[in-house]
N, C-alpha and C positions, 0 to 999 in steps of 0.2 A: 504493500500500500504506500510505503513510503516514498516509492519509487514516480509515485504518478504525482504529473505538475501539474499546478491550480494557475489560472490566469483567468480573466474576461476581455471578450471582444465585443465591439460595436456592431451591432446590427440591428436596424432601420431605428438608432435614435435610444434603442437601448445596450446596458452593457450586461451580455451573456455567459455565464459561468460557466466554463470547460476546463474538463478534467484531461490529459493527454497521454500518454506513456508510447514511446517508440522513437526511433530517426525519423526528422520531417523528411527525411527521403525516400520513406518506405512507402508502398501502400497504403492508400489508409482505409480506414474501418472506421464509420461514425455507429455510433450506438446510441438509438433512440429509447428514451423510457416511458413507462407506462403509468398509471395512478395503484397505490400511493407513493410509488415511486421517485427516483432520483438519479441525477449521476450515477450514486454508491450502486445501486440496483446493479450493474454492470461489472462490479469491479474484478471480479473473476475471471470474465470473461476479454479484460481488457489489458491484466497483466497475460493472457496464455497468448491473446495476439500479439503481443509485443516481442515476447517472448518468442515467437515465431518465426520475426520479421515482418510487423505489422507495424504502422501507426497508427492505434488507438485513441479513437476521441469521443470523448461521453459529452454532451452537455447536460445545465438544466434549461427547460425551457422557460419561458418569459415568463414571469408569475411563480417559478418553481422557486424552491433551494435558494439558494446566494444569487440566483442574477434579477436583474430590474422587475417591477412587474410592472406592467402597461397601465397608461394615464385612466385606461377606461376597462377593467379588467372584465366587465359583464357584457360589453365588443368584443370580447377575442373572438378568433375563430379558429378553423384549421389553417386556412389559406396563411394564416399570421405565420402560424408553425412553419409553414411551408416556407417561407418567404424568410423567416428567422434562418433556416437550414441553407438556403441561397447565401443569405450574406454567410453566414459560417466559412462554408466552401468558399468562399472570397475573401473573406478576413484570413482565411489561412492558406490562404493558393492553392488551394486544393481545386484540380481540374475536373476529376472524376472519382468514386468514392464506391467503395460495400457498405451498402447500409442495413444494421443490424436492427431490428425493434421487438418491442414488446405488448403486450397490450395497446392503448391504441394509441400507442408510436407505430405499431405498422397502418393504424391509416395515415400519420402524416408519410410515413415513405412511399406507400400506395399514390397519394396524390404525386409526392415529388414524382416518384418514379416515371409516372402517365405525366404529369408536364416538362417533367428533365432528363428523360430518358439516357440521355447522350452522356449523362454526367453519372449516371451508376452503370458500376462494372459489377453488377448484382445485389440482392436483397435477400436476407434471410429473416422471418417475422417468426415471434414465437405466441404460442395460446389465442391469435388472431391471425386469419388468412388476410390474404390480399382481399381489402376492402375498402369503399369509399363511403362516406358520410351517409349517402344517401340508400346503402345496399340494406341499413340497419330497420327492422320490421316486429324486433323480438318482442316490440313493448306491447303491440297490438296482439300478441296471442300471450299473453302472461298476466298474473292479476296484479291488480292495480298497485300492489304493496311490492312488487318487483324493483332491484333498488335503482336503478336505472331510470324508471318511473319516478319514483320517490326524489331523484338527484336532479330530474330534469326542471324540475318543479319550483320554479324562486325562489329562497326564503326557505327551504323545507328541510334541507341538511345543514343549512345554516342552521337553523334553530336546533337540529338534532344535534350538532357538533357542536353548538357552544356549549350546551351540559359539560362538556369533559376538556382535557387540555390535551394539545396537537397530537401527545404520543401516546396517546390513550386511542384516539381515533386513528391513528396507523394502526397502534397495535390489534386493535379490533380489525380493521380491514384486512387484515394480516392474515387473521384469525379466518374471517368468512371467506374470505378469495381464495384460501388454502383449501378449503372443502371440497367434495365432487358436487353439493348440491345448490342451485342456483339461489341466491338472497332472496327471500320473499318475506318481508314484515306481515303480520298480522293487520286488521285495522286499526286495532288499539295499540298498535306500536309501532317505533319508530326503528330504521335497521341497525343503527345503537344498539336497542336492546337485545338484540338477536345472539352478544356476546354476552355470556356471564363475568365477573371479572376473576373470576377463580379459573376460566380456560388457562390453561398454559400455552406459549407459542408455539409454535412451529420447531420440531428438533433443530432444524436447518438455521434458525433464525434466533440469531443469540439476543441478551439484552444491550449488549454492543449495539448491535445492529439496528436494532430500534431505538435504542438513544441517537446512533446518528439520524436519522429519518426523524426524529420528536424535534431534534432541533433544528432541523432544515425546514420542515415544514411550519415551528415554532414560529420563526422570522417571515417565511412566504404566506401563511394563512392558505385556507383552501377555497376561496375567491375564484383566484384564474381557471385553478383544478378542476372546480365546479361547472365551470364556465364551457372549459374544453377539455372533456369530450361532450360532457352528458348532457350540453345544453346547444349543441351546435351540429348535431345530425341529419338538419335540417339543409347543410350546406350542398350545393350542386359542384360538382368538377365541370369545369366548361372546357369538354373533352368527348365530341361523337361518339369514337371508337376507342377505348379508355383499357386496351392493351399493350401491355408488356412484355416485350421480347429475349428481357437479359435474364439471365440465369437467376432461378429461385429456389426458394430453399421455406419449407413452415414444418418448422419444429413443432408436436402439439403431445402433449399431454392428454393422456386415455384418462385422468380422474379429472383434466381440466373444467371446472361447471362450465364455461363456454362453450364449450361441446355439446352440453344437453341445449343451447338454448335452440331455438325451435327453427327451424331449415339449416343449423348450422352443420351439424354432422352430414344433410346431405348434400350442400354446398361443396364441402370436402372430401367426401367419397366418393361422390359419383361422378366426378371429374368437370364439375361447374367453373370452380374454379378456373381453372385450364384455357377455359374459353375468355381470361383475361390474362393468366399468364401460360403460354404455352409449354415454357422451358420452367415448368416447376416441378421438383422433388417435396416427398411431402414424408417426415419422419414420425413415427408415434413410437412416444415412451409411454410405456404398459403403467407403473409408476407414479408418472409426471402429475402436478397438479399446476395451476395458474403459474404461479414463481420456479417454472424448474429450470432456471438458471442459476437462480440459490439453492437449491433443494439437490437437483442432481446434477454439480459443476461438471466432473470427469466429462459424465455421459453429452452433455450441450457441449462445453469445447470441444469433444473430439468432432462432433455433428457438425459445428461451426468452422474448425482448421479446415477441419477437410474438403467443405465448401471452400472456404477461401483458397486455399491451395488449389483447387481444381480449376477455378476460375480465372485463378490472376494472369492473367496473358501477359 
């Protein structure tokens, strides 16, 4: 961990927290993160690239962790995401890039990818396939207390999350996103209580780990967080043919709950997918749950070298 440098770059007006490890002459590999997510979220995966002969770049996004958050945090959008990832690749000369994501970091690389094709030399997404804003339908066949539903909703996890302090609401998220089964609060309750506080975390996931994450999220609030993904679904890709040619790679987890959510397993099996990206590999750990890039490091870096290695021209 030591090993990885902390700096911020300028892009559109704000300054962006990136974490890096490798020679800026290598390859690079940008790593997108998911909610509740961070930089840190990656870090295993960002010393094995370096380590390989990769340059590794994690950021946070705008609103996340240590970098700026946006003048109007309940504006954001994806497209922002998108457009924060542009100046990146520019702030650091980076011509062309593997972009790695997670939760729904792979819809921001999904967008890049479909508008900047030319600049990724592949994409590997984990616990979310290649998807755009708009492909999302789940909330309409799940009850109303599904938390997605529940997030979209102004006001509504705001008031659930002020009950408790930042790393009490990671920890909890921590908690249910670890599960195979999908968050549904009751009526009379809010997806807060779905955690008792006597759960223990995740083996994987020490109190290290969530102290870093309590205090990243301490300083950022979950404003932006809120904002983007769970309230921006609604956004269009101004993209006809909204296909991807380069090399893919969706690591997914069998106990992942995204999986049960509703057309998503057959999005992914039946070869839907495909018909946006045609060059995709698609890996299932038997195991895996939402976080298994924390949970099972070996088994995603070797999934992840090996892509990269196979790709790098």
């Amino acid at each position: 961990m030591d090993q990885i440098e902390h700096k911020y770059v300028e892009a559109n007006g704000l300054k962006l927290h990136v974490a890096e490890i490798g020679s800026g002459s290598s390859p690079a590999v940008v790593f997108l993160h998911g909610f509740p997510e961070i930089w840190y979220s990656w870090r295993h995966q960002m010393i094995a690239a370096a380590s390989a002969g990769f340059r590794a770049i994690s950021l946070d996004y705008r609103g996340f962790g240590l970098s700026d958050p946006p003048p109007e945090p309940e504006k954001t959008t994806f497209s922002d995401l998108v457009g924060d990832l542009l100046a990146l690749y520019d702030a650091l000369s980076i011509t062309k890039a593997f972009l790695i994501a997670k939760d729904f970091g792979a819809i921001v690389a999904s967008i890049f990818a479909v508008l900047y094709q030319d600049r990724v030399s592949g994409f590997v997404t984990l616990g979310v396939p290649f998807y755009l804003p708009r492909f999302l339908t789940s909330d309409k066949h799940l009850p109303e207390g599904f938390y997605m539903s529940r997030w979209k909703e102004p006001g509504r996890a705001e008031s659930d999350f002020v009950r408790l302090d930042a790393k009490t609401v990671v920890r909890n998220v921590y908690i249910l996103f670890s599960r195979s089964e999908i968050p549904i609060a009751h009526e009379n309750e809010e997806i807060m209580d779905l955690v008792d506080s006597s759960t223990p975390l995740p083996s994987w996931f020490t109190e290290e780990d969530l102290a870093t994450y309590g205090m990243l999220y301490e300083k950022s609030g979950f404003q932006t967080a809120l904002q983007v993904p769970y309230r921006s679904f609604h956004e269009q890709v101004d993209k006809p043919d909204p296909k991807v040619e380069v090399p893919a790679l969706l690591i997914m987890g069998e106990k992942d709950y995204v999986f049960k959510f509703p057309g998503m397993a057959d999005y992914i099996t039946s070869g839907k997918v495909k018909t946006f990206v045609p060059n995709l590999e698609i890996s299932f750990i038997p195991e895996g749950t939402h976080f298994v890039q924390e949970q099972l490091v070996a088994q995603v870096n070797d999934l992840i070298l090996n892509f990269l290695r196979s790709h790098n021209n």
